[in-house]
MDTraj code that builds the backbone (N, CA, C; nanometers):
import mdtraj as md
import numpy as np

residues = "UNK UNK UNK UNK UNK UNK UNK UNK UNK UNK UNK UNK UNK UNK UNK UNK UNK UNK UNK UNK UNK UNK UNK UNK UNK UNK UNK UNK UNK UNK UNK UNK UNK UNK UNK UNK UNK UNK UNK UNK UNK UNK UNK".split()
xyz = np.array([
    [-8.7462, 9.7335, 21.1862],
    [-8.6338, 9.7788, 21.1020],
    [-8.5938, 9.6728, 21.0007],
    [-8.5461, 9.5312, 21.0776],
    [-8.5001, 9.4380, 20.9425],
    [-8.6096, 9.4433, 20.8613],
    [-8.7278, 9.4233, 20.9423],
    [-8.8232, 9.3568, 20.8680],
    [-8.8583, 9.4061, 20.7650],
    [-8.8483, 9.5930, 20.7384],
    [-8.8920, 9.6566, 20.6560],
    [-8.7964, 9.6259, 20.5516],
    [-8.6418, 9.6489, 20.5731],
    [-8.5521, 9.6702, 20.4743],
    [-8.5974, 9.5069, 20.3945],
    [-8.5791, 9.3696, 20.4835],
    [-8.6117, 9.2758, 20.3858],
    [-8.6890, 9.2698, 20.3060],
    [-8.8289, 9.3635, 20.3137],
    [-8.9219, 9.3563, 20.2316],
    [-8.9081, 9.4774, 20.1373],
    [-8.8115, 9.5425, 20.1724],
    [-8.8262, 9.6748, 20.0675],
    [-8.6896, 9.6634, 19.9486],
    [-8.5873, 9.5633, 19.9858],
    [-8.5001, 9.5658, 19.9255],
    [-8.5139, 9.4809, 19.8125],
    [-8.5564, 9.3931, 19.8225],
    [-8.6197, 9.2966, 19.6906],
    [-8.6881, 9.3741, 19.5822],
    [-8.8061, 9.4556, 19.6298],
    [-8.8395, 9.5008, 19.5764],
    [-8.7888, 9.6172, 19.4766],
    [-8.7162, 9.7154, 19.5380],
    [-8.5987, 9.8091, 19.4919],
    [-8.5002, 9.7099, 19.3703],
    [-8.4566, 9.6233, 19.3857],
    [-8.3786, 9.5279, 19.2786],
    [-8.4816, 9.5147, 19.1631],
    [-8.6367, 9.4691, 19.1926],
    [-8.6972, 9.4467, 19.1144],
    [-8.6790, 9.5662, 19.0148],
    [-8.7460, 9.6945, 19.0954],
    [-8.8002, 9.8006, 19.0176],
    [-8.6557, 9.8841, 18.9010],
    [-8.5220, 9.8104, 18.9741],
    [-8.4316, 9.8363, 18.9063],
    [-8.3731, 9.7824, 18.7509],
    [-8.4030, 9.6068, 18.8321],
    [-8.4445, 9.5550, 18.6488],
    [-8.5336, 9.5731, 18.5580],
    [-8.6055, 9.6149, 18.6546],
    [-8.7396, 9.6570, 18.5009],
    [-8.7025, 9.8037, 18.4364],
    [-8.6643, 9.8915, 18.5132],
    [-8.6198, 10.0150, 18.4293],
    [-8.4943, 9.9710, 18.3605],
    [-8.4006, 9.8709, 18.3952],
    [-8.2848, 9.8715, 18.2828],
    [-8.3500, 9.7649, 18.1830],
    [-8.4189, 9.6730, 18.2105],
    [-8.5053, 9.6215, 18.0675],
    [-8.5816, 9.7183, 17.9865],
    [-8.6602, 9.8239, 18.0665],
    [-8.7380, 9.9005, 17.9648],
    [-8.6572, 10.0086, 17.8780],
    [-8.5717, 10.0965, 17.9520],
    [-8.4632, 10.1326, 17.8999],
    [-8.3444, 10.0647, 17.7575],
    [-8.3390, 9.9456, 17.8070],
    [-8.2433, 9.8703, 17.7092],
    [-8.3386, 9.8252, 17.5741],
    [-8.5164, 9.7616, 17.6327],
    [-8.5799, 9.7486, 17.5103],
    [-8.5557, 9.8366, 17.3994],
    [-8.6177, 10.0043, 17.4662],
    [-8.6337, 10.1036, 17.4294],
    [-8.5142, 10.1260, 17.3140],
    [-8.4070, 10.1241, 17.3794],
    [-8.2777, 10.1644, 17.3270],
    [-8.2625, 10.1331, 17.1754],
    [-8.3236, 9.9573, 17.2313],
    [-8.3282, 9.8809, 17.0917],
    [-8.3852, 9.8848, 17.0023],
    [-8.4929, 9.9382, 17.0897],
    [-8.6161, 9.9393, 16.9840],
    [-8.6043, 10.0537, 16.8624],
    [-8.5252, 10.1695, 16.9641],
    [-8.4974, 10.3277, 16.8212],
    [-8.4301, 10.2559, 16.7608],
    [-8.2763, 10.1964, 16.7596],
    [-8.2254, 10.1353, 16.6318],
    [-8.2594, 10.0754, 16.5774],
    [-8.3444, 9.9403, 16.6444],
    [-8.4114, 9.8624, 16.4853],
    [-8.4837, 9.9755, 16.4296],
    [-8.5839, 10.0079, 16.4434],
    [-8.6830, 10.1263, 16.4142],
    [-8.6222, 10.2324, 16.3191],
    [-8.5167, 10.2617, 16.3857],
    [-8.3785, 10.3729, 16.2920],
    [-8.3511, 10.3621, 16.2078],
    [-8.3083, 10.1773, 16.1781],
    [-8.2277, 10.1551, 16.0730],
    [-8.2948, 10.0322, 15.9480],
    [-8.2858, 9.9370, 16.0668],
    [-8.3520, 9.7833, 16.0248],
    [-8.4828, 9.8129, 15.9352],
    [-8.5764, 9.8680, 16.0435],
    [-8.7269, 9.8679, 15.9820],
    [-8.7670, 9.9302, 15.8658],
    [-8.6814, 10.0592, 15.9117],
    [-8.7381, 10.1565, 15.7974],
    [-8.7061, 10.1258, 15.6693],
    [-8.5810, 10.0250, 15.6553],
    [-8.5429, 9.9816, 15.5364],
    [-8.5868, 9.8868, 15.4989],
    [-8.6811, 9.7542, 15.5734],
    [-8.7409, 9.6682, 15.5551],
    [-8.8636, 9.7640, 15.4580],
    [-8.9253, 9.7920, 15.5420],
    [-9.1055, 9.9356, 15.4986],
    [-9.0300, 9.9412, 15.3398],
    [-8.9006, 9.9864, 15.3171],
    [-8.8854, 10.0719, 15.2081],
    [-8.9064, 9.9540, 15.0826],
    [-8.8411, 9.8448, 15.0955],
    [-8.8344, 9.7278, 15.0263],
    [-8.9896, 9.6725, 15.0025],
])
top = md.Topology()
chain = top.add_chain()
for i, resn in enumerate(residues, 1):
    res = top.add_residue(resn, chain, resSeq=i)
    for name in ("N", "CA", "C"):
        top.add_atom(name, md.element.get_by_symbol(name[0]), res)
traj = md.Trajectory(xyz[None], top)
């Protein structure tokens, strides 16, 4: 029982920061992309 949760709970944290990093990249990435870039391209 511990043994599993110690090894499964780390992991669960992990898989949680990586979806709110990929998520938050993402996020960022449509607004630069939205706003920033396309007006850079246009110039």
């Amino acid at each position: 029982g511990l043994g599993v949760a110690i090894f499964a709970v780390p992991i669960l944290v992990v898989i949680q920061v990586m979806s709110g990093l990929f998520w938050g990249g993402a996020t960022v990435y449509k607004l630069l992309n939205g706003s920033g870039f396309e007006a850079m391209d246009e110039v």
